[in-house]
Structure formats: structure tokens, C-alpha cells
C-alpha positions in Angstrom: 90.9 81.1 66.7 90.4 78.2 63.9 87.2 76.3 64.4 86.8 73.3 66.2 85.7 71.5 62.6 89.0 72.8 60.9 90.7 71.4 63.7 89.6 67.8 63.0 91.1 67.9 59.6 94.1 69.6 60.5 97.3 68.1 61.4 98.5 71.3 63.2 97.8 74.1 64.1 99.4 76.4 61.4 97.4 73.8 59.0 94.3 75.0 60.5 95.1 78.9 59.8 95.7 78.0 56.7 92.7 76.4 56.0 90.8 79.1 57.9 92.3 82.0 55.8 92.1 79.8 52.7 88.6 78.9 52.9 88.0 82.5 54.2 85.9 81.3 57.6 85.2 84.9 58.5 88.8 86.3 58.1 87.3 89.7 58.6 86.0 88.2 62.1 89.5 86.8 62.5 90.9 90.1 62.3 88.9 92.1 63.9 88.8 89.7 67.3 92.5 90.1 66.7 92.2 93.8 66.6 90.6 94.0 69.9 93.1 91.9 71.5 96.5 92.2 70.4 98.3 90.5 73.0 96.6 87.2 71.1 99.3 84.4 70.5 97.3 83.9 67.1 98.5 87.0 65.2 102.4 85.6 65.2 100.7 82.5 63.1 98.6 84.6 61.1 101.3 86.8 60.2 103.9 84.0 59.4 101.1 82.6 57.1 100.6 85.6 55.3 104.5 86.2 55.0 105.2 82.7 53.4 102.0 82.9 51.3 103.0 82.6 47.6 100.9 85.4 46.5 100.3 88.7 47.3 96.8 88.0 48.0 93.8 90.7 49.1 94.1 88.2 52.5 97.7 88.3 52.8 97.7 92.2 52.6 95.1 92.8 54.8 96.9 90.8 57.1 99.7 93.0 57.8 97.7 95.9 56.9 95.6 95.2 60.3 98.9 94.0 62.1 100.2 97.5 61.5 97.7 99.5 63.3 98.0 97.1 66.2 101.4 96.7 66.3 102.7 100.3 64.0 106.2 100.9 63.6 107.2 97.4 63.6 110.4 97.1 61.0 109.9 93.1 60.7 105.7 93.8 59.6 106.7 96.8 57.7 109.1 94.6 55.4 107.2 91.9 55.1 104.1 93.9 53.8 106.9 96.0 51.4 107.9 93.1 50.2 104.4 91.4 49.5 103.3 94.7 47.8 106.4 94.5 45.3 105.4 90.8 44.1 104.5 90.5 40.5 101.2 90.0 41.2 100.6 92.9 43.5 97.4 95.1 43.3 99.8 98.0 44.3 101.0 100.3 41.8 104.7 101.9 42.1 103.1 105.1 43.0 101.6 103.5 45.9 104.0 101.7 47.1 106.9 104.5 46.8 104.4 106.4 49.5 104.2 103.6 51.8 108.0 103.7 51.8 108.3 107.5 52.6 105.5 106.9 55.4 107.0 104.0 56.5 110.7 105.3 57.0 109.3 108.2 59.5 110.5 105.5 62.5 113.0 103.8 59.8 115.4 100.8 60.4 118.4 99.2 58.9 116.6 96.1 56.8 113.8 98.9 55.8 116.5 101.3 54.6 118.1 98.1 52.5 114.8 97.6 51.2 114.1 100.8 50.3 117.8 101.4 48.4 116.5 98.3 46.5 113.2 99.7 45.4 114.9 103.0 44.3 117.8 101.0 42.0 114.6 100.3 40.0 113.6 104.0 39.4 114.6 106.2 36.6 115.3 108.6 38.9 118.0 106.7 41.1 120.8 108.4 42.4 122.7 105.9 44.8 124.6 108.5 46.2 122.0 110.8 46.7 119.6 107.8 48.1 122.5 106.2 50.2 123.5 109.3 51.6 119.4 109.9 52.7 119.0 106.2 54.4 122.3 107.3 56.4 121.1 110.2 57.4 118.4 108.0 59.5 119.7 105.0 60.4 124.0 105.6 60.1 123.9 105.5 63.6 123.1 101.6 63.5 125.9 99.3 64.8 124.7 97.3 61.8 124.8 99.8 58.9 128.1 99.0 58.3 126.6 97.0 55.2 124.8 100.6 54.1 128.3 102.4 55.0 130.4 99.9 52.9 127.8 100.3 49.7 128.0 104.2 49.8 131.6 104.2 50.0 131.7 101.9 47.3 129.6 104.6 45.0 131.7 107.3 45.8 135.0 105.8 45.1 133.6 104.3 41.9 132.9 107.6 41.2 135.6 109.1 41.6 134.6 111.6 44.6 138.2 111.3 46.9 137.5 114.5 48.7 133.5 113.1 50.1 135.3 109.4 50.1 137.8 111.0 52.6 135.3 113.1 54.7 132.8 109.8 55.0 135.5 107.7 56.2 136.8 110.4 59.1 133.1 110.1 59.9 132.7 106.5 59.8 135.4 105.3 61.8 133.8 107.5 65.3 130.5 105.5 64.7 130.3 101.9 66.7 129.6 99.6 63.6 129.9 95.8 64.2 132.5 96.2 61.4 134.2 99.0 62.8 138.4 97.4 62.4 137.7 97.3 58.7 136.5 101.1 58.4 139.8 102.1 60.0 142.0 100.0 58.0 140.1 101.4 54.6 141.5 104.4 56.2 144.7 104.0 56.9 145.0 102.6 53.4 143.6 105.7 51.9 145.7 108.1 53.8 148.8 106.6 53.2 148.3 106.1 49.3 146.7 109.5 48.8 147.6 111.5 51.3 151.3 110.5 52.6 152.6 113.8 53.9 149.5 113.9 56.6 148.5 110.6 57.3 150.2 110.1 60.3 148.9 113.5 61.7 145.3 112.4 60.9 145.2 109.2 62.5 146.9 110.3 65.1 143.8 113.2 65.2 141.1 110.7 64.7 142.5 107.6 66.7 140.8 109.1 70.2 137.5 108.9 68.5 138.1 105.5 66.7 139.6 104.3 70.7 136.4 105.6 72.2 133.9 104.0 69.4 135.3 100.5 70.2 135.1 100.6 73.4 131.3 101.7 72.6 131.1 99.1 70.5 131.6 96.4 72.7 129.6 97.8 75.6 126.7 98.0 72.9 127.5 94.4 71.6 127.0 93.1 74.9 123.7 95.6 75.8 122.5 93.9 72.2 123.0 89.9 73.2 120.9 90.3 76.1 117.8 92.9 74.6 118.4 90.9 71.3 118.5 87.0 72.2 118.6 85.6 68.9 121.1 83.0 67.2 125.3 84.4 66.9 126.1 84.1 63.2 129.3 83.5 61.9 130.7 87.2 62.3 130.3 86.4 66.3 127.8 89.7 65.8 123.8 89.5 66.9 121.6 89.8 63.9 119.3 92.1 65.8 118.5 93.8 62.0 116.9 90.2 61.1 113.3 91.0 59.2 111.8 87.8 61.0 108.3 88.9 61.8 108.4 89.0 65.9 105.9 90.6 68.4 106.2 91.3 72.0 105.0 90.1 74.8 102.9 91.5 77.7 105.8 92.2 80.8 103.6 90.3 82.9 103.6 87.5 81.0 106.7 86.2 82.7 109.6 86.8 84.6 111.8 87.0 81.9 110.1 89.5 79.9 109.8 91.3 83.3 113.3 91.4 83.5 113.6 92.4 79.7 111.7 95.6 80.8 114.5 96.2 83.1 117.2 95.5 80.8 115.8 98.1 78.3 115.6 100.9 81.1 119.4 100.3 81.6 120.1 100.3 78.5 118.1 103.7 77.2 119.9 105.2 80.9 123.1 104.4 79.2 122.8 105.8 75.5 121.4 108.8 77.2 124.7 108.9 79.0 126.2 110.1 76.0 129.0 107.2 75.7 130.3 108.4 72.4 130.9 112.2 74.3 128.4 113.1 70.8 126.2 116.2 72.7 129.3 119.1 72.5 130.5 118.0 68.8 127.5 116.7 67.0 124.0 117.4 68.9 122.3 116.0 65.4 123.9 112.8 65.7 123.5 112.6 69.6 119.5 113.0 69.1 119.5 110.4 66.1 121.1 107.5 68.0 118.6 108.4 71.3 115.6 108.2 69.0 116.3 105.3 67.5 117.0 103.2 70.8 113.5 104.3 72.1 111.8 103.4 69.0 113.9 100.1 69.4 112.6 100.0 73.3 108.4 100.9 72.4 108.7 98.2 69.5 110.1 95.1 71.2 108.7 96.4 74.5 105.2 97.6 73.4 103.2 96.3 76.7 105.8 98.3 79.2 104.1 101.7 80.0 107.3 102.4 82.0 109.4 102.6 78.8 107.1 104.6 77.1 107.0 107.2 79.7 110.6 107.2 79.3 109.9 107.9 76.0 107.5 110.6 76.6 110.3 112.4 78.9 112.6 112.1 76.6 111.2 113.9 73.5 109.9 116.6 76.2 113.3 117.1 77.4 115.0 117.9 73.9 112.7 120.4 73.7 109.8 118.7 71.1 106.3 118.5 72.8 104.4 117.6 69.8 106.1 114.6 69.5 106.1 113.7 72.7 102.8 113.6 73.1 102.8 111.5 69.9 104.7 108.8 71.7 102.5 109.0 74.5 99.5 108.8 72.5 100.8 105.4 70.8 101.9 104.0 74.4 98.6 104.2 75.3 97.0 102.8 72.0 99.2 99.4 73.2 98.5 99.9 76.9 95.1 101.2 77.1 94.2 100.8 80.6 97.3 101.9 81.7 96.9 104.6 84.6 100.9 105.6 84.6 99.9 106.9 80.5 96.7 108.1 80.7 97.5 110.4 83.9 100.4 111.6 82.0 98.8 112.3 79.1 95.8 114.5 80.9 98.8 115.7 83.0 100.3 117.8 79.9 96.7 118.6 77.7 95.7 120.5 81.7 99.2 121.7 81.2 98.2 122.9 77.5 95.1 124.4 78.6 93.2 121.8 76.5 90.8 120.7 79.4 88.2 119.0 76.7 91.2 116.8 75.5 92.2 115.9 79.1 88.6 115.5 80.3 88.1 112.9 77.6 91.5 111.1 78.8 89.6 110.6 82.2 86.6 109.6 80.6 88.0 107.1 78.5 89.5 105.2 81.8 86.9 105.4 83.4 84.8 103.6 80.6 88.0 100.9 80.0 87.6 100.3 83.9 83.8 100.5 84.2 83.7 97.6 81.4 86.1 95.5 82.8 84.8 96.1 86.0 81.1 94.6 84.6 82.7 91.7 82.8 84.9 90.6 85.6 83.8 87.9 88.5 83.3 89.2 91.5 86.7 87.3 93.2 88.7 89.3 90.9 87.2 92.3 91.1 89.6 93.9 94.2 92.0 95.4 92.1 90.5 97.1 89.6 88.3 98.5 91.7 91.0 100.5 93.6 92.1 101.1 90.1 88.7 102.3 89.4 88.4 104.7 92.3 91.9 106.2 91.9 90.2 107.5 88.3 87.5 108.7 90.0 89.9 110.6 92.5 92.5 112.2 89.7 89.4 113.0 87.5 87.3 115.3 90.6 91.1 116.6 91.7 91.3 117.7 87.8 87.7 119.6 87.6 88.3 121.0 91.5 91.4 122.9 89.7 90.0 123.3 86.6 86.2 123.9 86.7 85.6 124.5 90.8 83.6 123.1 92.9 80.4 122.3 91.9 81.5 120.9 88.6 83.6 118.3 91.1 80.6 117.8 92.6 78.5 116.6 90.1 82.0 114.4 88.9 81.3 112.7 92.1 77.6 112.4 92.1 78.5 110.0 89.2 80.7 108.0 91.6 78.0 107.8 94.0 76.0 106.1 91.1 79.2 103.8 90.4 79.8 103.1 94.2 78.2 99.3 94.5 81.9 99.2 91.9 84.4 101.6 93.9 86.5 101.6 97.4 85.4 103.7 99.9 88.4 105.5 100.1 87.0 108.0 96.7 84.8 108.9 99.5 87.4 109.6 102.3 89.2 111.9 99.6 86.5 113.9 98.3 85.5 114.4 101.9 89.5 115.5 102.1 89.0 117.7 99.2 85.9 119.2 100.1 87.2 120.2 103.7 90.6 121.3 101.9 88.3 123.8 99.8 86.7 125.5 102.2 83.5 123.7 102.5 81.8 123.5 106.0 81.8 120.4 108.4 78.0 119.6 107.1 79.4 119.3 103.6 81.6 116.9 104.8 79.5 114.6 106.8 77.1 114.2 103.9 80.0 113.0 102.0 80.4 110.4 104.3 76.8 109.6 105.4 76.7 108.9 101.4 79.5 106.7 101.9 77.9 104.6 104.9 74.6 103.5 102.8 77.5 101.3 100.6 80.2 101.2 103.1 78.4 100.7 106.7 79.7 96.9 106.7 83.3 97.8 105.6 85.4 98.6 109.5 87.8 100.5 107.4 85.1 102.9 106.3 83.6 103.1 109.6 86.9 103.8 111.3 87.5 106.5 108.7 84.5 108.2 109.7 84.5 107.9 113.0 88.1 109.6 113.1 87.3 112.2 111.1 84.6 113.4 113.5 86.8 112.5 116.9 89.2 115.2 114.6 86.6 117.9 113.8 85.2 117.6 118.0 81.6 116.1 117.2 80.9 114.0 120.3 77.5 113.5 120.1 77.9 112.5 116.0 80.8 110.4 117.1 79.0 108.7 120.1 76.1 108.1 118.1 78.3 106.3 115.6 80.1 104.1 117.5 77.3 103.1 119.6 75.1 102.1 116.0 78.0 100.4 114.7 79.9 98.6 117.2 77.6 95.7 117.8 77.1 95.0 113.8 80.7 93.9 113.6 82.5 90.7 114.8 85.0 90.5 117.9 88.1 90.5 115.8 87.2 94.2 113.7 84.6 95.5 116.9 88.2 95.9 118.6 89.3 98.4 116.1 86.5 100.7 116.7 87.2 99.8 120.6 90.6 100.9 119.9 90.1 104.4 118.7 87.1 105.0 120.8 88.7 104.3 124.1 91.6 106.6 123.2 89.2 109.5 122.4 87.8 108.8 125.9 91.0 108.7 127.7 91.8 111.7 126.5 88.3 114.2 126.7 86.3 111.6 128.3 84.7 112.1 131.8 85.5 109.4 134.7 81.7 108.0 134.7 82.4 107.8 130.6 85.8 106.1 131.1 84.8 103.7 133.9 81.5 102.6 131.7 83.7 101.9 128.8 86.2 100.0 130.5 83.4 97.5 132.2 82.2 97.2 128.6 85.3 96.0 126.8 86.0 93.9 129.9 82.9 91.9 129.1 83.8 91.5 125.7 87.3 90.8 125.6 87.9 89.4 129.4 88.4 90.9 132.9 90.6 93.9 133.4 93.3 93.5 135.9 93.2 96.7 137.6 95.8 98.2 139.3 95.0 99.8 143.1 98.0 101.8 143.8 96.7 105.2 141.9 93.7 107.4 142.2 92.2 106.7 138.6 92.1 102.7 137.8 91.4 103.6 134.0 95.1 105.2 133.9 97.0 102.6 135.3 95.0 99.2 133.2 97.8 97.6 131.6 96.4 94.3 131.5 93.5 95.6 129.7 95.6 97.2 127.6 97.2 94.4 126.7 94.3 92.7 125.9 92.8 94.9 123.6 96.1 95.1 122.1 96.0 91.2 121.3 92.7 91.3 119.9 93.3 94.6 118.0 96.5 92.8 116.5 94.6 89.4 115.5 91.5 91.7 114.0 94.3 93.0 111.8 95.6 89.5 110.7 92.2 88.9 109.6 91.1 91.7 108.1 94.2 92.3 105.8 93.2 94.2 102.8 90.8 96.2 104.6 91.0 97.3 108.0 94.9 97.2 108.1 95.3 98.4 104.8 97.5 101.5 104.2 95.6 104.8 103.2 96.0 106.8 100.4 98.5 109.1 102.6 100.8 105.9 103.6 100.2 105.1 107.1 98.7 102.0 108.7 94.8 102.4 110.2 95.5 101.7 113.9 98.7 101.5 116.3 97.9 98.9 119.4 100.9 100.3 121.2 100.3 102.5 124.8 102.9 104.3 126.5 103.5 103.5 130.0 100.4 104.8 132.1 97.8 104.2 129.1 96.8 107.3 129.2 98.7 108.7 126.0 97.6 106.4 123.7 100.4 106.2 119.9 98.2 108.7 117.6 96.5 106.6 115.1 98.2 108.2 111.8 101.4 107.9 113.3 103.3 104.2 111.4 104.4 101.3 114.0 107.8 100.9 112.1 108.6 104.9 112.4 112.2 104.8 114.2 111.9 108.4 115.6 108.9 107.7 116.8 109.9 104.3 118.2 112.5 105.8 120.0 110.4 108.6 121.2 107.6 105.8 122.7 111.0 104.0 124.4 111.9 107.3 125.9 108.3 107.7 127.6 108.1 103.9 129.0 111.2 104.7 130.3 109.8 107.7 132.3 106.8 106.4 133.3 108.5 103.1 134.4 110.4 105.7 136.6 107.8 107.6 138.0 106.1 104.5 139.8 109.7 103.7 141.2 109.1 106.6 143.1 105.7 106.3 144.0 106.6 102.6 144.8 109.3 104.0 147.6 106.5 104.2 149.7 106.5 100.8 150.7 108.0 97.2 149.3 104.7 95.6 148.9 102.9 98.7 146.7 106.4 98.3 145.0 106.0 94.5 144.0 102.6 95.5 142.9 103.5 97.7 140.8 106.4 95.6 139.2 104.0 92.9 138.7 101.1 95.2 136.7 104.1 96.1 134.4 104.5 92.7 133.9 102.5 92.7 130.4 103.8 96.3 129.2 107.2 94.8 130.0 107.0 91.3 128.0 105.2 93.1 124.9 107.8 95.9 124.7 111.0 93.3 124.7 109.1 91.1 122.6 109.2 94.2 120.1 112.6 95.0 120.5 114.1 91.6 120.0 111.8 90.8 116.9 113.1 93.7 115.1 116.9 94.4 116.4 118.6 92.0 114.2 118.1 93.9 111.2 118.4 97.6 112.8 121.5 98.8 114.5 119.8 101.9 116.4 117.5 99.1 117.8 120.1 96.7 119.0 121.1 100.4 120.9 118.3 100.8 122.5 117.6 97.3 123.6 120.7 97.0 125.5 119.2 101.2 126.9 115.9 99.4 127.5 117.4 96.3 129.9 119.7 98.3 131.8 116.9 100.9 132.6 114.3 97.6 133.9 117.4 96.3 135.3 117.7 99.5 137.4 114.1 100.0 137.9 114.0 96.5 139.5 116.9 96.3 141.2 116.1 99.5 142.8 112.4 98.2 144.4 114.3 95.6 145.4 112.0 93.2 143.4 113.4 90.0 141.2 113.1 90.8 137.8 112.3 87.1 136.9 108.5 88.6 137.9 108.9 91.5 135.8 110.0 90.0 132.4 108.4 86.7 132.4 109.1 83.2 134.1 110.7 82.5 130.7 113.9 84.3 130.8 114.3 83.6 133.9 117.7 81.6 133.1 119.0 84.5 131.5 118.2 86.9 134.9 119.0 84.5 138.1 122.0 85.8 140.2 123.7 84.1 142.8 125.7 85.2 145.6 128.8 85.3 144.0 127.7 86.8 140.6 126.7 90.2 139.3 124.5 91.1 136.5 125.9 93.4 133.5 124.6 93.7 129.8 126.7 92.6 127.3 127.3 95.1 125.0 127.0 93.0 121.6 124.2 91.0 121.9 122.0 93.2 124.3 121.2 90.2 126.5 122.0 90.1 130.7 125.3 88.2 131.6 126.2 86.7 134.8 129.7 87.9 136.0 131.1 85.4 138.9 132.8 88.0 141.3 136.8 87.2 141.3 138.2 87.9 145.0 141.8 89.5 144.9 
């Protein structure tokens, strides 16, 4: 950036690079800052200084000369750099600047082709028909070469050669050109002066074509006013061939360029279509037209990664790797701590069998991340540290495949060094790989006793581990955990490790073990109602349950980001929901919103509710005890239902299942069911004498019916 003293004798701010450059206040410095951020708003004022400079100065050159290998393949920089190093005063000999043509016009455009037709006018050795008939061959695909198309023409009439006149003009009039009606009138004017027997048979033969390159035409014109959103000239036609120097912009950087990303992606999906039906009749020309819109796409969109693995798939699907990984190689120069790329890219060198070149792929993110990682506050640090640790993860899944195990191992013995930086979840997934590869139940719990000395304040981690060893049958480790650890956390996140504890217990737990942990959650989180009507009081605590569902629900709300997060495999940490006797506990991988599932826990509240009916035909007073301790399962389950049936058509279904069943279930215990779903519907549930309760069938909901007497 100009210094603060230019700035206090500088009326604006393309005054002050002026004077910068001018006075040449560490230009070099300029440029190299520049270099190593090229998403800075300064190079567009730079570069427009240099482009209206009046000489082709050593600064001036440099200028683009450094904007090029930031920003290469850029048609507007490319010009104005040709253009500078054609001035009269130019340090560039002809020589020189004839091979920054041919170098240039590997990723060519229409204003570079004009330029270049220019240069070569100048040349002894300047054919224009052999020089117009070379730019064509790149860029006579263009909707705006028509200007390049009308010049060649020109030459060949002028010359006399009918027969190639003829032949360009068939070929002309099936390409979309903005001035595609004036072609086809050339054409008819040709035919019928020279050619009067056939005419009518040829346009006739060519009028499909022409038909399906103006529709083409005006699909593209519209594609081109939204990509291209510049100023409509007189013609009515976008100057999207303009040479104004123009950068992009991150896709971050707004919503609109956000959405420009999109746009592009549409419109590469539709040239890939094939709209001009060019793959059967001319595969050359089909190919020409796809590369140039990607070249299009990675120049205005240089900071989208998306589009430049759409690039990458592209080039590998006509059949040409080496350039594809060219493409991905640039992507990645403009989007260098891009995962999507870089993963890609060590994705086809392991493919390759060049595991040095996709080693170094790894290594390079993880130095990108590592620094950023250093330089960043700690507030802001969240995200690249999952970033950071999803490196970590592809690069010891890379070396377990490619190298073995203890090469992996010594991969993570570096993230060990980097944990105080990484999640703890590169710890959960190596302990994953190392089961996975046949390493023993020791190897794994060092993995994650290495984890604890970072992670031993995180619930998430602890959680982790303390599943992993309920799933691998170590009691004793798993006791010992839970006991060290449950007392270090607060209420809210203790409730998690409750949680999964008190399922393990209910499960494989002995009475004595059950009993002990029910009278200790009961002191932390309140007394636990206890039902007296079956043998066991630990299977039949839905109160309690309902309890350490609360808190368990809250500890989530608070701890978002951690102990709620999703894993790696896509399924919440903990489930708060019991079935009907509390003994069969929702598995904790299993997701909350999982319909079957959902439908599955219904089904077995519905059985259990049941069961006690039953039981509860002993007598009416064990029956309106037991209605009342399903008072909380009850509330909670309808509560569910309702919250989540307006946007779900299978739950509406089984709401409307759900009330008739409690409606049943009461109805046959003879007890209200004002006490069995909550004081607060109670409105929706009284019956009179003369009125019958049904469920209506739209909204799910209980409906008085006043009996009608014949």
C-alpha cells in the first residue's frame, strides 16, 4: 500500500500509486507483497497505472510481468503487456515479442487473436490467409469472432478463392456468432449469384444447422449478460471480448460473486450438453468450444476451487491427463489452501504411482495450515483447526495404503507434536484405523490415552473414549474412566457421560451397580420418582429418565460445537430418547431425526405402553399408577411428534396411530387421560355424557362428537 507520507500529498488514491511507482518507494516490495497476496484490491490500481502509463517503462513491464504469474492466462493483462511491449520505445525486440505471442496464444482469446493478426500485418512473412485461418482455428468458436470471420472472408474473396470462400461460409453460418443473420445472408447472396442451379437445395441442407445456431445463439447471449455484466453497446450485444484489465474476486467476498460461481457451473453444465449437437459431426470443434468456456470459467472465477475441479474432470474425461493435472496444478496456485484441490491432486499422483509427488501435496497443506494456524488469534482458530486435522487424517490414510503401518505411525507421532493445534477427532480416526488394520485393543488405547493428556477437558473426547471401550467390553478401563472424569466436568456436559454410562449399566450392569448409580444421578440431577408396581425400580424410572433427558438436552444447547457436534461418520454424539420401560436405551450412533428408526421407537412405546395395561388389570388403583408414571414418557413423546409433523407426512400418520393407541390404553384402565397427557390439553380430551371422543383424521388432534339420538 502507498505510504502514509504519499498520502498527505496526494489528492487520491491512484495519485498516490502514481507517485509511489514514480518515485520508485520500493516498487520491488510493492510487488512482491502483492505477489503474496493476490486477492489485494491494489493490483487493479497498479495495473491500470501501468496500462495508461505513456511509456513502456522497466516499471510498467514488470508490472504486468508480476500480474501474470499471479493472475496467468488473463486475456485483458496479456494485451495490455503486448501492447506495452510493441511501443516505440520498448526494450523488446520483435523476436521477443513474436515468442510472447506464440506462448501467450496456448489459452488464446478473441482481442489476443486481433492483436496478434495485427503484429503479423507487420512481418515480411504475412500471409493473412494463412494467419487468419490459424487464429480461427483457436478461437472461431467465439460468439464474437464474427469480426475475425468477416476479415478472412474478406481475404479470400479479394483473392479470388470462390471454392474456400464457399466452404467457409457453409461453416460459418452453424457457428453462434453475435452476427450470425448477416453470415447467412452473405450466403444466400453467394449461392444464388454463383451457384443458381443448387442454391435452393443448399440452404435448404444447411438451414437446420443455421435454425439450431440461433437458437444457440440466444441461449448463449443470455448465459453471457449475466457471467459478463458489463455495459450493452449499440449492437444490443455484450462486449464480453473488451481488453479492460479486470481481476476476480474471492467467492466469499460477497453474495453476488457467490452466486456468479453458480452461474458459471450452469453455464459450463450446459456447453457440455452439446447444444450445437457438435460431438457426432465435428468432435474437434465440440472440444474447442468446451475448452474455451473453462478457460473463460478459471479466469473470471480464479478463487472458486469448485470450477476448477470441474475443470480438472473435464480434461480427464476427454481422455487428456497431462493436462488435467495442468489445470489442477494452476487451481491450486490461485487457491492454495484449498483442500477440495489439493486432495484431488494427491488423489491422481497415488493414482500415478508418484507417492513422492503426492506426499509433497500433503506436506505442503499441512505447512499452509500449520502457518496460518500460528498467525491466527486464538478466537478464530476453530475452523482451521478441523481443517488442519482433516490433513492430518487423509495424509496417515495415504501412507496406511501406501507405505503400511509403521510409516502411519510415525505420520501421526508428528500430530501428536501438533496436537495443542488439532481436534481430537485425528485421534478418534487413527484409533479407527489402527483397529481397522489389525492392531490389538492395547494399540488402540494408547492412541487414545495420547489423546487424553490434550483432550481430558474436551466431553466430546471423553465420550469418545469412553464408548469405544463400553464397545470393545473393558469394564474395569471404562469404570475407571468414568469414575476419574465425571466429577471434573460441569452439570450440563457430566450428564452426557451419565447418559452413556447408565445405559451401559442397564444393559450388563448388576442390580447393586444399577441401584448405586441411580441414587447417584438422583443427587445430582433431583429425586427419582420411582415406580412400585414392578420387581426392578431401575426398569420402570421414567421420571428419572426424564430428567436426565432434560439436562442431557440443555448440556447439548451449551456445548454446541463440541459435545453435540456430528462425527466424522455423520451421526449426532448422544440420543436422550428411552423406549417405554427404560431399559433399551436409543443406541448412541443411531441419528434422532432417522424416520425408520423413529417409527421403530413408536412401535416399541406402543408395546410397552401395552404390556402394563395388562399388568395394570390387576387392579384400578396399580392401573392409575401406572398411567400416572407414564405421565412424562407420554408429554415428551407428543411433544416430539407435534414439533415435527407439520413438515413430515409419515409423522402426521403416526401421530394420529400414537393418540388413538393412548386413547385406547386409557380408556381401557378406565383412567382419564387428562392425567396421562398433561393438565394442559385437557380441553382438547374432556368428554361429557353425551359426547364421544374420535381422532380427526386431518389434523391428528381428539374431537368431541355430541351423540345424535334417532
Amino acid at each position: 500500500m502507498p505510504s502514509p507520507q504519499v498520502f498527505l500529498f496526494a489528492s487520491t488514491y491512484q495519485d498516490a500509486i502514481k507517485e509511489e511507482v514514480d518515485n520508485d518507494i520500493e516498487i520491488d516490495g510493492v510487488l512482491q507483497r502483492l505477489k503474496n497476496n493476490p486477492r489485494d484490491d491494489m493490483w487493479g490500481h497498479i495495473l491500470t497505472w501501468a496500462e495508461q502509463a505513456d511509456t513502456a517503462t522497466s516499471k510498467s513491464l514488470r508490472i504486468f510481468e508480476s500480474a501474470l504469474e499471479c493472475f496467468p492466462n488473463t486475456p485483458a493483462i496479456q494485451v495490455a503487456h503486448l501492447k506495452k511491449t510493441q511501443a516505440h520505445d520498448s526494450p523488446y525486440t520483435k523476436e521477443e515479442v513474436e515468442r510472447l505471442f506464440r506462448n501467450y496464444l496456448n489459452f488464446p482469446s478473441v482481442a489476443l487473436c486481433n492483436l496478434y493478426v495485427s503484429f503479423m500485418r507487420g512481418q515480411s512473412a504475412y500471409s493473412a490467409q494463412s494467419t487468419y485461418r490459424f487464429v480461427l482455428d483457436l478461437v472461431g468458436q467465439e460468439a464474437e469472432s464474427n469480426g475475425l470471420w468477416a476479415q478472412y472472408l474478406d481475404s479470400l474473396e479479394a483473392a479470388g478463392e470462390n471454392q474456400i470462400f464457399r466452404e467457409t461460409l457453409h461453416e460459418v453460418v452453424k457457428i453462434p456468432l453475435t452476427d450470425l443473420p448477416h453470415f447467412w445472408s452473405r450466403l444466400q447472396l453467394f449461392e444464388h449469384r454463383y451457384h443458381t442451379m443448387t442454391a435452393k437445395d443448399t440452404l435448404v441442407q444447411l438451414e437446420a444447422a443455421h435454425a439450431q445456431a440461433l437458437m444457440v445463439r440466444l441461449q448463449l447471449q443470455h448465459y453471457m449478460q449475466v457471467l459478463y455484466p458489463r455495459p450493452v453497446h449499440d449492437n444490443q450485444h455484450i462486449d464480453y471480448s473488451s481488453d479492460t484489465v479486470w481481476l476476480p474476486a474471492p467467492p466469499l467476498a460477497s453474495v453476488s460473486n457467490g452466486q456468479l460461481v453458480r452461474k458459471w457451473e450452469a453455464y459450463l453444465k450446459w456447453e457440455e450438453s452439446d447444444p450445437l449437437r457438435l460431438r457426432e459431426s465435428n468432435m474437434m470443434a465440440y472440444k474447442t468450444r468446451l475448452r474455451s468456456a473453462y478457460l473463460k470459467a478459471n479466469v473470471r472465477v480464479r478463487f472458486s476451487p469448485e470450477l476448477w475441479l470441474m475443470t480438472y474432470k473435464w480434461w480427464q474425461k476427454v481422455g487428456d491427463d497431462n493436462e488435467a493435472l495442468l489445470r489442477l496444478r494452476e487451481g491450486i496456485q490461485g487457491n492454495n489452501a484449498s483442500l477440495l484441490l489439493h486432495f484431488a491432486l494427491a488423489d491422481t499422483l497415488e493414482g500415478k504411482s508418484d507417492f513422492d509427488q503426492a506426499r509433497q501435496a500433503y506436506e505442503e497443506l499441512l505447512t499452509i495450515f500449520r502457518t496460518a494456524l500460528s498467525d491466527c488469534p486464538v478466537v478464530g482458530r476453530a475452523d482451521i483447526s478441523k481443517d488442519f486435522g482433516l490433513v492430518y487424517i487423509m495424509y496417515i490414510r495415504f501412507t496406511f495404503r501406501t507405505e503400511g503401518r509403521t510409516a502411519a505411525q510415525a505420520v501421526f507421532s508428528r500430530a501428536i507434536n501438533d496436537s495443542t493445534l488439532l481436534p481430537w477427532l485425528v485421534f478418534e480416526e487413527v484409533a479407527k484405523m489402527e483397529r481397522d488394520h489389525g492392531g490389538s485393543i492395547n494399540d488402540t488405547r494408547h492412541i487414545f490415552e495420547a489423546g487424553m493428556k490434550q483432550f481430558s477437558r474436551d466431553i466430546g473426547y471423553v465420550v469418545c473414549y469412553l464408548e469405544w471401550l463400553i464397545t470393545v467390553n473393558e469394564k474395569t478401563c471404562a469404570q475407571v474412566l468414568f469414575e476419574s472424569t465425571v466429577d471434573e466436568f460441569p452439570i450440563h456436559d457430566a450428564a452426557q457421560l451419565w447418559d452413556h454410562w447408565s445405559r451401559y449399566l442397564y444393559r450388563c450392569g448388576d442390580l447393586d451397580s444399577i441401584q448405586e448409580a441411580e441414587r447417584r444421578m438422583s443427587k445430582v440431577y433431583g429425586t427419582v420418582d420411582m415406580c412400585q408396581s414392578l420387581p426392578l425400580r431401575s426398569f420402570t424410572s421414567i421420571t428419572f429418565s426424564r430428567d436426565v433427558t432434560k439436562y442431557a438436552q440443555s448440556a447439548s444447547k451449551h456445548t454446541a460445537g463440541t459435545t453435540s457436534r456430528t462425527r466424522l461418520g455423520g451421526y449426532p454424539r448422544t440420543n436422550p430418547l428411552f423406549d417405554a420401560d427404560n431399559r433399551l436405551p436409543v443406541p448412541p450412533h443411531r441419528a434422532t431425526d432417522n424416520r425408520e428408526y423413529q417409527k421403530a421407537t413408536l412401535d416399541q412405546t406402543i408395546q410397552g405402553l401395552e404390556s402394563k395395561v395388562r399388568t395394570a388389570e390387576l387392579g384400578m388403583e396399580s392401573a392409575n399408577q401406572e398411567v400416572k408414571s407414564l405421565q412424562g414418557l407420554l408429554s415428551a413423546l407428543q411433544a416430539m411428534y407435534e414439533a415435527q409433523c407439520s413438515q413430515n407426512r409419515w409423522l402426521r400418520e403416526d401421530q394420529i396411530r400414537f393418540r388413538r393407541e393412548v386413547l385406547g390404553i386409557c380408556q381401557k384402565v378406565g383412567h382419564p387421560i387428562i392425567e396421562a397427557v398433561g393438565p394442559d390439553r385437557k380441553r382438547d380430551y374432556e368428554v361429557s355424557g353425551d359426547e364421544t371422543m374420535e381422532i380427526d383424521e386431518e389434523s391428528g388432534r381428539p374431537t368431541k362428537r355430541t351423540k345424535i339420538s334417532a
